[in-house]
N, C-alpha and C positions, 0 to 999 in steps of 0.2 A: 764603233765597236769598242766595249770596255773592255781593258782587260787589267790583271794584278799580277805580282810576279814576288814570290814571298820565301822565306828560309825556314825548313821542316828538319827534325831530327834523323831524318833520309835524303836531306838533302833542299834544291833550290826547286821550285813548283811555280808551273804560273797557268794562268787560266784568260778566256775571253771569251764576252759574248756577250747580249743586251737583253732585251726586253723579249727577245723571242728564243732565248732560253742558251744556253752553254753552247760554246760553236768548238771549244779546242779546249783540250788540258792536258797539260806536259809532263811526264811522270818525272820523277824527282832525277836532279841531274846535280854533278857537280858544282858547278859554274853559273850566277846570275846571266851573265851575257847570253851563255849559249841557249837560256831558256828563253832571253827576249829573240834573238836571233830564231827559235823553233818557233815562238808566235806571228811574229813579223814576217815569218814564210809561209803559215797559213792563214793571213789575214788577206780578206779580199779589198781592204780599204783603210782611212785613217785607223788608229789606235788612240785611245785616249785613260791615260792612268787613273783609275776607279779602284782603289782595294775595299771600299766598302760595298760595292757591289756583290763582291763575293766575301764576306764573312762569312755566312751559312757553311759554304761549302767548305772556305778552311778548319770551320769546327769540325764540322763531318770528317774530312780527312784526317785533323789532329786527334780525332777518338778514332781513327780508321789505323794507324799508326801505331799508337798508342797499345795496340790487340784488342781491340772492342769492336764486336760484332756492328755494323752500318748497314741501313739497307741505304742506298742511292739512289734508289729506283725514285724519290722524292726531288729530284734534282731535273728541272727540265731542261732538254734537249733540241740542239735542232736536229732535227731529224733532217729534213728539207735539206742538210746539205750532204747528206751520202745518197750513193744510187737506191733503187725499190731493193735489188739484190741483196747489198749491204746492208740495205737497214732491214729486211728478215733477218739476216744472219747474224746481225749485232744486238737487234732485239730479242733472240733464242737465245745467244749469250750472257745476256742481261739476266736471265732467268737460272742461270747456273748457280746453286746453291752456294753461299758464302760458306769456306772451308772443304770446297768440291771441286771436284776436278771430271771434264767431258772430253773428248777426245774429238781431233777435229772430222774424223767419220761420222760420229755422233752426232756432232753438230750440221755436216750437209743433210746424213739423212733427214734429221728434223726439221729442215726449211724445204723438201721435198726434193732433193738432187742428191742423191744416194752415192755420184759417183764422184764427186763436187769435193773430195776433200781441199786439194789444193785451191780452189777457187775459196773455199772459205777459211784456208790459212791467207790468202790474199785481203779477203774482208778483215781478218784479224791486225796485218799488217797496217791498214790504214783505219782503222779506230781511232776515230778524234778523243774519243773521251776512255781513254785506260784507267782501269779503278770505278772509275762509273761505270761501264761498261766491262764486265772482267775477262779482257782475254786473256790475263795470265793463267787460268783455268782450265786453259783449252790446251792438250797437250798429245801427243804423239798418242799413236793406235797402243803400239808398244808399251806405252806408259812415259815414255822418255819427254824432256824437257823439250822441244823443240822451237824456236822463233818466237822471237820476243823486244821490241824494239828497249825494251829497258836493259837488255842482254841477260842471256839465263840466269846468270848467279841472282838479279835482281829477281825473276820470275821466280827461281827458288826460295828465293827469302819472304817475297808474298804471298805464297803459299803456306811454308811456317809458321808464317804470322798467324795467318787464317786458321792454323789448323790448329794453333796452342788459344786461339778465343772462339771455336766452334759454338757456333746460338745451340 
């Protein structure tokens, strides 16, 4: 498994994954260690330092950063390593409008379990790929900020972002 571990104007980002498409990406963290330390815990095996393996994706995020509209959906996935459950409920999420915001009712409803909120703040909670996948979008019935492994103030600030470069 490749992976790269790099410095964004949000902070330290690292990513992994091979030929069969992005297995993990670390939302932006203080600390270089702590991001090798978050790969190194979701890695089922060796690691081996590749940063040209992911260029693409660092553009993508540096114009994602930046406030410029990204689609990521261009970014392949393993899918293959979340449950069937998860991966409807991450691939509905994937579909949330850049600069929008669904509420996580919204979100069970639309993968057929109406009563599923909290089983799909669970799906949200273990999102290998944040940003690629936008849970930070997904937000309390209420409207309120709710769970967020990058912690609210970051989920807020993503949304900002999002919403001052609306496509």
């Amino acid at each position: 498994m490749f992976y790269s571990i790099w410095q964004m104007s949000w902070g330290w980002m690292g990513a992994m994954g091979d030929e069969g498409g992005l297995a993990y990406l670390t939302l932006p963290r203080d600390d270089r260690e702590l991001v090798y330390r978050e790969l190194r815990d979701h890695a089922a095996g060796e690691l081996a330092d590749n940063p040209a393996w992911f260029t693409g994706l660092r553009q993508l995020l540096d114009r994602y950063f930046q406030g410029e509209y990204v689609d990521f959906r261009e970014i392949s996935l393993q899918w293959d390593l979340v449950t069937p459950y998860r991966r409807r409920v991450l691939a509905k999420a994937q579909e949330i409008p850049y600069g929008e915001t669904r509420t996580y009712k919204w979100l069970a409803e639309a993968v057929g379990n109406p009563k599923g909120a909290r089983s799909v703040g669970q799906a949200m909670a273990h999102n290998p790929w944040p940003l690629i996948v936008p849970c930070h979008r997904v937000i309390g019935t209420n409207g309120r900020l709710t769970g967020f492994g990058g912690g609210l103030s970051m989920k807020e600030r993503l949304l900002a972002l999002e919403s001052k470069g609306r496509k």
